[in-house]
C-alpha positions as CSV (number, residue, x, y, z in Angstrom):
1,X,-25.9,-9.4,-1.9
2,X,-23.9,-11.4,-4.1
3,X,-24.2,-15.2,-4.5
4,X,-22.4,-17.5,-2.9
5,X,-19.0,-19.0,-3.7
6,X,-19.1,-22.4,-5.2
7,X,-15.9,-24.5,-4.9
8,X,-15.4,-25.8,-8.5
9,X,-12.4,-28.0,-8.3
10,X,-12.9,-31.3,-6.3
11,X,-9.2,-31.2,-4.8
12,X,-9.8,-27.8,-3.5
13,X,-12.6,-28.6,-1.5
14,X,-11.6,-31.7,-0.3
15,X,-8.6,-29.7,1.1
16,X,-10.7,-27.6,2.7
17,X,-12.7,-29.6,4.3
18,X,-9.4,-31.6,5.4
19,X,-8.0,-28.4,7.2
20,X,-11.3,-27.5,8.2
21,X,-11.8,-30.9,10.1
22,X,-8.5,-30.4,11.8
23,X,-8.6,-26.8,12.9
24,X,-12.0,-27.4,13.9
25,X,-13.6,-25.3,11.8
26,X,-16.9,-24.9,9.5
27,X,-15.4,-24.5,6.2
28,X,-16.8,-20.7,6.2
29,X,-14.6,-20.1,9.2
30,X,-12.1,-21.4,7.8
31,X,-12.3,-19.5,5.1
32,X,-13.0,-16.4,6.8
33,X,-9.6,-16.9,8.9
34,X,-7.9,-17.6,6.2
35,X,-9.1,-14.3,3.6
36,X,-8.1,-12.5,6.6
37,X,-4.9,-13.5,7.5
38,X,-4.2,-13.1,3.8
39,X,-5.3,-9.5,3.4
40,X,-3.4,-8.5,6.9
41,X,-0.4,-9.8,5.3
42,X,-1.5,-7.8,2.3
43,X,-2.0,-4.6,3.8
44,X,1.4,-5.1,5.9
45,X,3.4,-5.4,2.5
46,X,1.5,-2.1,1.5
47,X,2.0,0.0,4.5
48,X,6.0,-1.6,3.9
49,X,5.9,-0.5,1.0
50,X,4.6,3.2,1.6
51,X,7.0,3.6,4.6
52,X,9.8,2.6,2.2
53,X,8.7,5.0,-0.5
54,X,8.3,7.8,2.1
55,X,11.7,7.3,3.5
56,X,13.2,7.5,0.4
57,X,11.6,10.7,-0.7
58,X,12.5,12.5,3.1
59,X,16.2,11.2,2.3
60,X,16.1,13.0,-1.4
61,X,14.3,16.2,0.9
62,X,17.3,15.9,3.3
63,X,20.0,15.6,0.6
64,X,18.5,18.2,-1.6
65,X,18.1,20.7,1.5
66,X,21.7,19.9,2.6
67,X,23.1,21.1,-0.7
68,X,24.5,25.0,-0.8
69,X,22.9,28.0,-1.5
70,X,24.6,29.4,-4.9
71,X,23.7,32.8,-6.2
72,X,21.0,35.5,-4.6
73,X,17.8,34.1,-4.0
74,X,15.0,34.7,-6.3
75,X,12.0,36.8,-5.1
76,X,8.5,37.0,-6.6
77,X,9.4,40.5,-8.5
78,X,12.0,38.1,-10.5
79,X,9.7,35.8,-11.8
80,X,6.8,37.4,-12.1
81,X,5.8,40.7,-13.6
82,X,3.9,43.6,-12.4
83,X,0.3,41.8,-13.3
84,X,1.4,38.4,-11.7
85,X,2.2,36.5,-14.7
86,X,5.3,34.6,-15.1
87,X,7.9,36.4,-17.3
């Protein structure tokens, strides 16, 4: 287990006990809430940001599937030889 946190700076602490006081709260609850909400709000802006990523790349898919077929299609004999190595 690791140790616990200290609170370092005196205006930090006193603004947590502050919010604390009014939300009442123990200051680890507070915290707790807090380093919660934050990593929801975290993990939102990831999963965003995957979705985003993930539509662009089925848009690129659709586009690059919508364009024409030009020539004969290439089988494996045309790429490959007759021991399975790429010619």
């Amino acid at each position: 287990m690791n140790a616990p946190v200290q609170i370092r700076k005196p205006d930090v602490a006193e603004r947590l006990r502050s919010m604390a006081l009014r939300e009442g709260l123990s200051i680890t609850d507070l915290v707790d809430q807090m380093a919660r909400e934050r990593e929801a709000r975290i993990n939102e802006a990831r999963q965003a940001e995957i979705n985003r990523k993930i539509a662009a790349a089925k848009q690129i898919i659709a586009e690059f599937n919508a364009l024409p077929i030009v020539g004969p299609m290439l089988t494996d004999d045309d790429i490959y030889d007759e021991d399975g190595l790429p010619k």
